[in-house]
C-alpha positions, 0 to 999 in steps of 0.5 A: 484471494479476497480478505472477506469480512462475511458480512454485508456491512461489517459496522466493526471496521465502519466504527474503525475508519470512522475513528480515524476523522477524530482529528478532524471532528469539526469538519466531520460536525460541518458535513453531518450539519450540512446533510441536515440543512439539505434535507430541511431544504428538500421538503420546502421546496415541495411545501412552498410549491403546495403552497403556491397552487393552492393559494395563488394559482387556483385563487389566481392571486398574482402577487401572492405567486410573485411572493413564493416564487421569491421564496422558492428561488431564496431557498433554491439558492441557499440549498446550491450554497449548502451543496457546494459546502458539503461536497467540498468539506466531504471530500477535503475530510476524505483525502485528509483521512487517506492521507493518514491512513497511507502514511500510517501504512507506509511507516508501518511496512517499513518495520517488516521483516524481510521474511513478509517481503519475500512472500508477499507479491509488491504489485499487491502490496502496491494497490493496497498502498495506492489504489485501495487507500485512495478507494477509501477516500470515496466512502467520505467524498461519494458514500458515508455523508451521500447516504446519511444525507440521502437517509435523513432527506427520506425521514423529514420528507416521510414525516412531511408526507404524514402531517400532510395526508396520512392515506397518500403516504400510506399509498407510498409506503405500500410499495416501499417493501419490494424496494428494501427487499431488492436493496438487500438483496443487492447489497449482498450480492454487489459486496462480493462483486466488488471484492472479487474485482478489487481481487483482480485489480491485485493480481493485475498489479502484480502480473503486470509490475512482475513481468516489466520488471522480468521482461528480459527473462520473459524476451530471453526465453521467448515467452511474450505469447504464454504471458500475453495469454495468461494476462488475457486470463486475469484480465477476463476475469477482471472484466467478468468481476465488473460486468456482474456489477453491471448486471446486478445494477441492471437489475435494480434500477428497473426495478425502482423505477417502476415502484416510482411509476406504480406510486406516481401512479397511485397519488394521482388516482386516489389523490385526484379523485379526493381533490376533486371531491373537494377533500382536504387533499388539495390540487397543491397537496397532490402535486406535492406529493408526487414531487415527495414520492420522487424525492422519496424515490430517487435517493433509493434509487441512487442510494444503492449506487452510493452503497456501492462505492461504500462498499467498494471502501468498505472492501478496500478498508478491509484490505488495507487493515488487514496490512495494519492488523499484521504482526510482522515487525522484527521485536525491537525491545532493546534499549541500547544505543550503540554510539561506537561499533568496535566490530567483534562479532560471535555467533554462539550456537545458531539455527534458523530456518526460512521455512519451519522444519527446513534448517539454514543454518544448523548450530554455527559458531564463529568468531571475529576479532575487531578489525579482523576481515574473514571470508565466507565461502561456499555453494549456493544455499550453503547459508553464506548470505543468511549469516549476513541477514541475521546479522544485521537482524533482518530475520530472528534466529530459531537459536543460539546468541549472536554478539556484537562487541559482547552485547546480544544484538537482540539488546541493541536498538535496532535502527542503532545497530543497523546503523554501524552496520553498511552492507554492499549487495551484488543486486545493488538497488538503486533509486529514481534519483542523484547519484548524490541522494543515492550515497546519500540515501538524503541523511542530512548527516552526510554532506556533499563534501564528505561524499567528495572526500569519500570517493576520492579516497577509494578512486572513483571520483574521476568516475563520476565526475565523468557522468552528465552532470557528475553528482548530480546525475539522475539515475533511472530507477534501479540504476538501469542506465548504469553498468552493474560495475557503475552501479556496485561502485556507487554502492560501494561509496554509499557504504563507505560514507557511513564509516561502519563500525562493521562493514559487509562485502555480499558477492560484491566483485562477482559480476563486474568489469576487470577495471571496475573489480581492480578499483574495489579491490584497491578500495576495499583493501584501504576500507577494510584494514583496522575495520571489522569485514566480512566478505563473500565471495565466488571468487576465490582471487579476491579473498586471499589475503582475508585474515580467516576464510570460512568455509560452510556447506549444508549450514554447517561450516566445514573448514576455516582457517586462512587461505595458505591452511586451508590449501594444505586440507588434503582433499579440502573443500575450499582446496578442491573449489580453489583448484577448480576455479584457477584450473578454469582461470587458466583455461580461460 
């Protein structure tokens, strides 16, 4: 949907984006300077030609001619000079401004919940990021200064009328009515216009940046024709938001013309016949005022176009404020700044939902000694992940008390607690970069040497040393030309780097190669001894030798104890899934 102001012009978020050029104040005065000086020249263009039928071409004094069209051509110059400065400042002061607001936006969206990613669609958040911020800068370059020099043009000009010949100017002014009147009438209708095309532009990101990243879902299952159709739909509706602008547009501009021609018509009736009768209106006074009907004239005819790219600022602005304006940042009031994580963690207590009403987790409680490594195990949706979401605060906990070494996670500041804390995730993500930056994530902390070190201490080393170029191999994004058993190594050396006081095994050896898997095994037994592990796992092999294994269903957790105890539950939950998955080793 559309974030709709409901208004035509909403001066509240104007004065908004405006408040954003005050870094930037002296090159805001210079544009608003220019739009002066332009509008200055626009009058003395048509004044000197007065002056030159006038006094020279009907007196047909010629070297007076020469001296006007000296004139003429000094002021000409000085209004392409001045043009040339208030286009270039205009746009510079532009993209100073998007630069801002974009970077503003990004490290605002950095302190998310992970809660507003997962419901918000990425191409959408893209556009606002990317095409809408760069929509903004148009309101500078092509809307803002355009029209508030296209305004101050029309006043000096109508003042000019009226010092010249207050009857002309009231022929003028006479058909001035019927073109306000179309110019409000379009504004409101081409401001739903363009929000309902910005809308599409969204839902195009969205659809297209979704099935290039699920295409293989969508080839697996055969789907390319019900795709290729429902595109075909949001692209028409696409299209049908761009040709209502063109009809709208269609309809002003015809009508503009023709209060230009009525006028030209008008002047040159009334004008003539007074010229004739040798009134004080002259020949040059009624040229001049044809050439300052158009001036008059033209500016409204184009203002309407340059009010369409402020409104499509406008709506774009709206869009991404509204990203701004979002309150969805996990509360980092703590104060403490942990320099060393011991590892003991307790969980005291807690519930949390995704969805209000629908517990995840329903009052667990559990303890984990420093240097202890436990297991958590369970079926899909038992909560397993979410223990290890709040625990590293992605999401805020409905209730209860979560500790780490004794201290209220909620205390600790939050980029300190996160730091102690490295995660290795089964979707293991990887950047459009070197494998290097990739363990690295460019924390100018870690050296090259200590990553060296690193890998050669859990055995994969020799494994990228055997990649183009070893370290310094690029990655496609997400890791593509790797295999996920390439990929979760690299992931795993990337938590390892860190030295976490607490470190986190998210379903890391289930979907990996028997050689891959024996190489994480064989580290993960080096890193986790006298480390604080939490490890979760489908399969059961991997955890044996976890100093407790916990067992949840339903949010709740059911059995704990090592795995030589929980064998012994008859008719237990972790004994049932244990002899279902050896009795399918064994098949297999």
């Amino acid at each position: 949907m559309a974030e709709k102001s409901g208004k035509a012009f909403d001066f509240k978020l104007f004065r908004r984006l405006i408040r954003h050029t005050n870094p930037y104040r002296l090159t805001f005065y210079f544009v608003a300077f220019s739009a002066i000086l332009l509008s200055v020249f626009a009058v003395l263009r048509p004044y000197l030609l007065q002056q030159a039928i006038d006094r020279t071409i009907i007196p047909k004094d010629s070297e007076l001619l020469v001296y006007f069209i000296s004139m003429m051509l000094g002021v000409l110059f000085l209004e392409v000079i001045s043009q040339f400065l208030f286009i270039y400042f205009a746009n510079w002061l532009g993209q100073e401004v998007i630069r801002d607001i974009r970077v503003t936006l990004f490290k605002h969206m950095l302190g998310f919940k992970k809660q507003y990613y997962d419901q918000s669609a990425v191409g959408r958040l893209v556009t606002r990021a990317v095409s809408d911020i760069e929509t903004i800068a148009s309101i500078f370059s092509q809307g803002l200064f355009m029209i508030i020099s296209d305004l101050l043009k029309m006043l000096v000009i109508l003042g000019y009328m009226l010092y010249q010949s207050w009857q002309l100017t009231l022929l003028v002014l006479a058909v001035l009515p019927l073109i306000l009147y179309a110019t409000r009438i379009f504004q409101k209708k081409m401001k739903a216009a363009f929000e309902e095309v910005r809308t599409q532009v969204s839902n195009l990101n969205s659809f297209v940046q979704e099935r290039i990243t699920g295409m293989k879902i969508v080839q697996l299952f055969t789907r390319e024709e019900t795709e290729y159709t429902n595109f075909k739909e949001i692209n028409e509706k696409h299209k049908k938001g761009w040709i209502k602008t063109v009809w709208y547009n269609s309809i002003f501009f015809p009508i503009a013309e023709m209060s230009s021609s009525i006028t030209i018509g008008l002047i040159v009736w009334f004008g003539g016949l007074r010229a004739a009768q040798g009134d004080v209106i002259t020949l040059g006074v009624v040229i001049a005022f044809i050439e300052l009907s158009q001036m008059l004239f033209r500016p409204l005819r184009q203002i309407a176009d340059k009010f369409n790219t402020l409104q499509m600022g406008m709506v774009a602005a709206n869009r991404v404020f509204a990203i701004l304006d979002t309150d969805s940042k996990i509360d980092n009031k703590g104060n403490i700044s942990v320099e060393h994580m011991n590892g003991k963690i307790s969980f005291n207590n807690v519930r949390f939902s995704y969805l209000e009403g629908e517990e995840v987790l329903k009052g667990v409680s559990l303890d984990v000694n420093v240097g202890e490594t436990i297991a958590i195990v369970g079926a899909t949706g038992a909560g397993k992940s979410t223990i290890i979401n709040l625990l590293s605060r992605f999401y805020e906990i409905d209730s209860g008390v979560i500790t780490i070494d004794d201290t209220d996670i909620k205390d600790i500041e939050l980029q300190s607690l996160r730091s102690h804390i490295a995660v290795v995730l089964q979707d293991v993500f990887l950047f459009a970069d070197t494998i290097l930056n990739n363990i690295t994530l460019n924390n100018p902390d870690i050296s090259e040497e200590q990553v060296h070190q690193a890998a050669k201490e859990i055995g994969i080393h020799e494994f990228i040393l055997s990649l183009p170029e070893g370290y310094h191999y690029n990655v496609k994004e997400r890791g593509v030309m790797l295999s996920s058993g390439q990929r979760q190594l690299i992931s795993f050396l990337r938590a390892y780097v860190t030295n976490p006081g607490i470190l986190v095994l998210d379903e890391a050896t289930s979907s990996i190669d028997s050689h891959s898997e024996e190489l994480i095994q064989d580290a993960t037994d080096k890193i986790t001894k006298g480390r604080t592990s939490i490890v979760i796992a489908h399969r059961l092999a991997t955890i044996k030798n976890a100093d407790k294994i916990i067992v949840m269903d339903q949010g709740k957790i059911v059995e704990q104890g090592n795995h030589n105890e929980l064998l012994e539950i008859a008719d237990g939950y972790y004994r049932n899934l244990y002899e279902v998955q050896f009795a399918t080793a064994v098949e297999e």
